[in-house]
N, C-alpha and C positions, 0 to 999 in steps of 0.2 A: 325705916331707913330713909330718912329724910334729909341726911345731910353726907354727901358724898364726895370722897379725896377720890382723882383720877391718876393717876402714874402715867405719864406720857402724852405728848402732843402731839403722836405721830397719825397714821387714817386711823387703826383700833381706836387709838384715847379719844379723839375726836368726834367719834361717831360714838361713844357710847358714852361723852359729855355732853355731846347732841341730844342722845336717847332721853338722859337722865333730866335732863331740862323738860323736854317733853311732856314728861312725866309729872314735873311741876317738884321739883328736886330740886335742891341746893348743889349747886355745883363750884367745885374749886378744880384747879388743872394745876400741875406740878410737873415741869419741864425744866432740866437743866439750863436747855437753849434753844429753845421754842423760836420756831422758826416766825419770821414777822409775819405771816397772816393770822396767825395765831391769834395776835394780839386783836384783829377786827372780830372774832366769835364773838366779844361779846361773854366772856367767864371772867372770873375769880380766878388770875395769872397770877403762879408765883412760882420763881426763876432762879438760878445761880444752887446754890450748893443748898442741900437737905437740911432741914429745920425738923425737929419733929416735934415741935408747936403746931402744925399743921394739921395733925393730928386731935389736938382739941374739939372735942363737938364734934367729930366725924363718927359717923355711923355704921360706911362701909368705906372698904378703900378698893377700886376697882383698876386692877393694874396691866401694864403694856406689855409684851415679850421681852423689851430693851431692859425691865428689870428683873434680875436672879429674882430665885426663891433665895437666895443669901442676902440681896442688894438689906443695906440699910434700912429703907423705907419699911422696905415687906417684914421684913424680923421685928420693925419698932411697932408696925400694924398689930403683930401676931402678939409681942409681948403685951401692947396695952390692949388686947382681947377683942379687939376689932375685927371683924370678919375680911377677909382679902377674897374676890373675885377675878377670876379674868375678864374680857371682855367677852367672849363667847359664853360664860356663864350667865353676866349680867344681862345680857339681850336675851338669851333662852327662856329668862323669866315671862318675859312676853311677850311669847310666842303660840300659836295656837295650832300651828298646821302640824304635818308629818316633816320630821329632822333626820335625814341621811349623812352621816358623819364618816369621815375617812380616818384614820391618823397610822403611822408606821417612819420606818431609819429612811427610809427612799420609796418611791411610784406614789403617795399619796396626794400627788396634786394631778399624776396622770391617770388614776383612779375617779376620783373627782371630778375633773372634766369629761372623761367616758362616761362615767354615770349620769351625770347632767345632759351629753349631748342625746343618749341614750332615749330618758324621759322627755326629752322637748321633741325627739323624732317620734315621740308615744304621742303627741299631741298636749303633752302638759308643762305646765311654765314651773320651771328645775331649775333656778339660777344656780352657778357655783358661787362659793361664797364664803366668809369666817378667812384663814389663813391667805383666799385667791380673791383675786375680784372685789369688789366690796365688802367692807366690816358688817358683819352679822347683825350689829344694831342696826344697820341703815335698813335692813328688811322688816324691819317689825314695823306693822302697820300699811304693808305695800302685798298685794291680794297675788298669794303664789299656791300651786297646787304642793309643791315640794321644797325645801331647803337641802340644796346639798354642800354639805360644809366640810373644809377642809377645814382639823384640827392641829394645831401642833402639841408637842408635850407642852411647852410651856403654859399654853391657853388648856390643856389639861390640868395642869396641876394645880390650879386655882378653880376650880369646880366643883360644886357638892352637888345639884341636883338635873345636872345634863343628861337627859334622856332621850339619846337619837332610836327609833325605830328600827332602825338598819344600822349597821354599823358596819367597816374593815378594819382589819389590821393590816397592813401591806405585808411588811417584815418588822425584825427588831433586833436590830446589833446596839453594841454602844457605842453612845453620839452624846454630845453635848454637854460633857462631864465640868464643863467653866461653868455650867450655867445652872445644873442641878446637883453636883457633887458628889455622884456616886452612881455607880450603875444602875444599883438597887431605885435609887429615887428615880431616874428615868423610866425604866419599866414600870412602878409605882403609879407614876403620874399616865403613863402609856393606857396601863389599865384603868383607868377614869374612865374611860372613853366606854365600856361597860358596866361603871360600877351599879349603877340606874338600872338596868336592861331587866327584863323578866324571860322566864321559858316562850312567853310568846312574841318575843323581839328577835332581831335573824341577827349574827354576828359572822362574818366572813372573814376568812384566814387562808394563807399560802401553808400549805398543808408539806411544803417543804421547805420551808425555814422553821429552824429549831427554833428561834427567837418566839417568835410568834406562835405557835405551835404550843410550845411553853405554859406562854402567858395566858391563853383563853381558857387551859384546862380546866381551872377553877370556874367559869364565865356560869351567871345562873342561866347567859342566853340561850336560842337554839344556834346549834353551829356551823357553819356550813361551807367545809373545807374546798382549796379547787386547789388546783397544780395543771403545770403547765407538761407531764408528760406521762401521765394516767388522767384516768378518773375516781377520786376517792370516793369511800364508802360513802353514802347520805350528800356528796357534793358534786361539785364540776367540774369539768378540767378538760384534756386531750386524750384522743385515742383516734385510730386509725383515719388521721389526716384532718381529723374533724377535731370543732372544739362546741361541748357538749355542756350546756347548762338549762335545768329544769327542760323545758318546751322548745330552745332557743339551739338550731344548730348550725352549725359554719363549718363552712368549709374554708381550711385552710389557706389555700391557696388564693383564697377571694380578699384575704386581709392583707393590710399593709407591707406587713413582716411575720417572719415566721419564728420572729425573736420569742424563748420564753420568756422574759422580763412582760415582750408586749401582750402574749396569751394568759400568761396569767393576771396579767391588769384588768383586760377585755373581759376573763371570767370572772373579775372581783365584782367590776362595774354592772354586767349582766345582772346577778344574782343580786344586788342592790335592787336595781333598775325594776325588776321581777317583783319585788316585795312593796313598793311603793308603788306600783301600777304600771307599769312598764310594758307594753305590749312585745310578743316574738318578732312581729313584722318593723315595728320599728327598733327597740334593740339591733335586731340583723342588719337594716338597713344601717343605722350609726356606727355599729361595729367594722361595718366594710368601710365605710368614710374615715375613720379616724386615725386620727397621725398623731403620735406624740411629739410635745411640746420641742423645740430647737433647744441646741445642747445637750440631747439625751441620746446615746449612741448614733448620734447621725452621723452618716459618709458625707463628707465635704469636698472628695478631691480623689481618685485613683487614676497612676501612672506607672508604668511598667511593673505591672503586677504587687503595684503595693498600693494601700488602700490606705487614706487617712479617716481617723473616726473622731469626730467632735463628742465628748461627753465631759465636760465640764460641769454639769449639773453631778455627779459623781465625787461631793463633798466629803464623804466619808470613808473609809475603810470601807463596808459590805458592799457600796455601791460599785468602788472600783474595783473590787477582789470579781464584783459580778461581771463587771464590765473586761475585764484580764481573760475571765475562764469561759466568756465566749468565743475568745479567739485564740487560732491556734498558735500563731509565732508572734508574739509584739514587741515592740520597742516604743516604751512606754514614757511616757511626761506627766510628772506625777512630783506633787508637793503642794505648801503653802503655808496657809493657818490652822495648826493639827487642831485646835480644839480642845486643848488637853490628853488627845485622844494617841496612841503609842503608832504611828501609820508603817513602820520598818516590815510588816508583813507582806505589801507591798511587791518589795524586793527580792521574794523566796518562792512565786509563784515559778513552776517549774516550765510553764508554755512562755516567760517573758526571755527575749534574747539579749536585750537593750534597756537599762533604765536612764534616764535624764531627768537629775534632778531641779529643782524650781524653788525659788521663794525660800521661808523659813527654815519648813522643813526639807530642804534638798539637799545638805551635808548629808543628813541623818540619814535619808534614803542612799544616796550614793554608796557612803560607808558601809550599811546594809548590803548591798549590791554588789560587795566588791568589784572584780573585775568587769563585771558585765555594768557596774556605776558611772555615769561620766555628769556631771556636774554645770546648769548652763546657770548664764545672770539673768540671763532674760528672755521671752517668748521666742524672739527674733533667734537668739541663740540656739536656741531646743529644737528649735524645728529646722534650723539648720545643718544642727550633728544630727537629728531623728534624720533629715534627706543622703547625709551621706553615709549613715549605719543603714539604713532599710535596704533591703533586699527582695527579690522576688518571693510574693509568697506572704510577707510580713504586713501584717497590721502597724500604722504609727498611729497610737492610740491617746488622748489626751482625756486620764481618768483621774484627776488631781489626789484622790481621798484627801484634801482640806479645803478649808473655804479658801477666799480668791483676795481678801483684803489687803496682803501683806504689800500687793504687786496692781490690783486690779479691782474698779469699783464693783464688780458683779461675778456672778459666777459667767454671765451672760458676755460683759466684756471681755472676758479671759478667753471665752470661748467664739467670739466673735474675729478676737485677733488670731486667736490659734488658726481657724478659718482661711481668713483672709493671708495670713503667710503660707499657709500649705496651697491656696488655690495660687498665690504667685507663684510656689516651688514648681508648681506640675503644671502650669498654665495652662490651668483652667480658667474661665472670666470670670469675675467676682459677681456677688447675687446679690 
């Protein structure tokens, strides 16, 4: 495989146009609209709309997340019998260390990062990496004890010989049906993430999500369930104020939150952390340190007994439906770019007292909602009927279940503004 089409100029394409060079590779880059530094790497740049002469002479085609498994490119790949790779496939080829891989609908980047901080508090160099932080090709050839890699489906579904040592699933709802076309393909590509694995590789699963739960039945891994309010059979989890994995136990009340989403993240990461060398003392020690990432049910703002919670990282349905049924009375801010995905379930949660709709989908929500639906144009709006629907006692919660583009460059922005207008409402100072 000597002659290689790349799919995307974005960091992935780059860094495994990078690799591929390296390697002493023919390299060609293929970007609609490759941004001008692009043009300084030093490749074989070619721009504006799909050619599938490009295709001539290629060997393998190594593609970006920005393109489906439907896009043009990838089908014309598949038909002329060219192999298609992701970019976490293409780098795994040469790779030689131990590979900790995450993937799941929601917590896999806070999975990820807990397991990383976990192992570097062990004394060993864990970078996170693949979906976070640096593209996985830029680690090949850079001296680490561990890889720990955040997957997505997408960079799953172009894989054939990804073999992480450790593996999670977080959970598994449906997500992303623009970009794989069907439920079935999404979990399909989900399951990558163990096709490789043998009896003696560890696979970790939230032993209360049906998604997930599911998916690993078939797994030839070992399994190794945890939940956030038992302790499963052969795994980890919670039981009397403690959270209990292999060697490794905590008390409760020493960690951040007593969120299950955050417990059971904490016993994904542990139980990774454990397999790849991981010591109890430093696990415990990073386990009490760690904070999940901004936008993920964080408190931004409480005033006369009502509490605003930022989670705008809460792109899909399972994440908000999670995010609704940890609290008891909400008045919720919810909508966007569904994703192809049906989000009106939303509206039917029996603890929501308020929905305010947003963006694309906030007719459809409303509609849903009936009486309890009210309808805003924009952030500023929402949070200003959320300040005069809230009451004592109520959550105003910003759980969007869609992505943020329709209205807002990031899920990060959407959740930054929502922030920033709720700390004006209750004046509090801005951070």
């Amino acid at each position: 495989m000597n002659r290689i089409l790349v799919l995307g100029a974005g960091v992935s394409g780059l860094a495994a146009a990078r690799l591929a060079r390296s390697q002493n590779k023919s390299v060609t880059l293929f970007s609609e609209d490759p941004a001008p530094a692009v043009h300084g790497e030093g490749f074989a740049l070619a721009s504006g709309g799909w050619d599938p002469v490009l295709l001539n002479g290629i060997d393998l085609v190594v593609t970006s997340p920005g393109f489906s498994e439907r896009s043009l490119p990838i089908v014309e790949a598949l038909e002329w019998g060219i192999p298609v790779w992701s970019e976490i496939e293409f780098a795994s080829t040469f790779l030689d260390g131990p590979v900790v891989a995450i993937t799941g609908t929601n917590g896999k980047t806070t999975v990820t990062e807990a397991t990383s901080a976990m192992l570097e508090s062990s004394g060993l160099t864990a970078p996170a990496t693949g979906n976070i932080g640096s593209a996985l090709s830029d680690q090949v050839d850079v001296e680490n004890d561990v890889l720990v890699v955040e997957v997505s489906s997408f960079q799953l579904r172009f894989s054939e010989t990804f073999h992480p040592l450790a593996a999670a699933i977080t959970n598994v709802a449906v997500d992303h049906l623009d970009w794989h076309g069907s439920e079935m393909a999404y979990r399909d590509a989900k399951a990558r993430i163990f096709a490789n694995q043998t009896s003696t590789d560890l696979l970790v699963y939230d032993a209360d999500d049906p998604g997930a739960s599911s998916l690993v039945a078939n797994a030839p891994s070992r399994l190794y369930p945890v939940s956030a309010s038992r302790v499963p059979e052969g795994g980890g989890g919670v039981a009397g104020g403690f959270l209990s994995v292999e060697d490794v136990l905590l008390d409760i009340d020493e960690l951040a939150s007593p969120d299950p989403i955050h417990l059971t993240n904490l016993s994904m990461a542990a139980a990774l952390a454990i397999r790849v060398g991981g010591t109890a003392e430093g696990i415990a020690e990073a386990a009490r340190r760690f904070r999940p990432g901004a936008h993920r049910r964080e408190v931004v703002a409480m005033q006369h007994g009502v509490t605003w919670v930022d989670d705008s990282k809460a792109t899909n349905v399972h994440a908000a439906l999670a995010s609704i049924r940890a609290e008891k009375s909400v008045v919720l801010i919810a909508g966007g770019l569904a994703k192809g995905l049906d989000v009106t379930d939303l509206a039917r949660e029996p603890n929501l007292r308020h929905l305010i709709g947003i963006g694309t989908t906030g007719p459809d929500l409303v509609a849903a909602a009936g009486e309890r639906g009210h309808l805003a144009g924009s952030m500023e709006d929402a949070v200003g009927l959320a300040s005069s629907i809230a009451r004592d006692g109520d959550t105003v919660l910003l759980a969007p279940g869609c992505a943020s583009f329709d209205q807002f460059e990031s899920y990060s922005e959407r959740g930054d503004r929502f922030s920033e207008l709720a700390r004006e409402r209750t004046g509090e100072p801005p951070r």
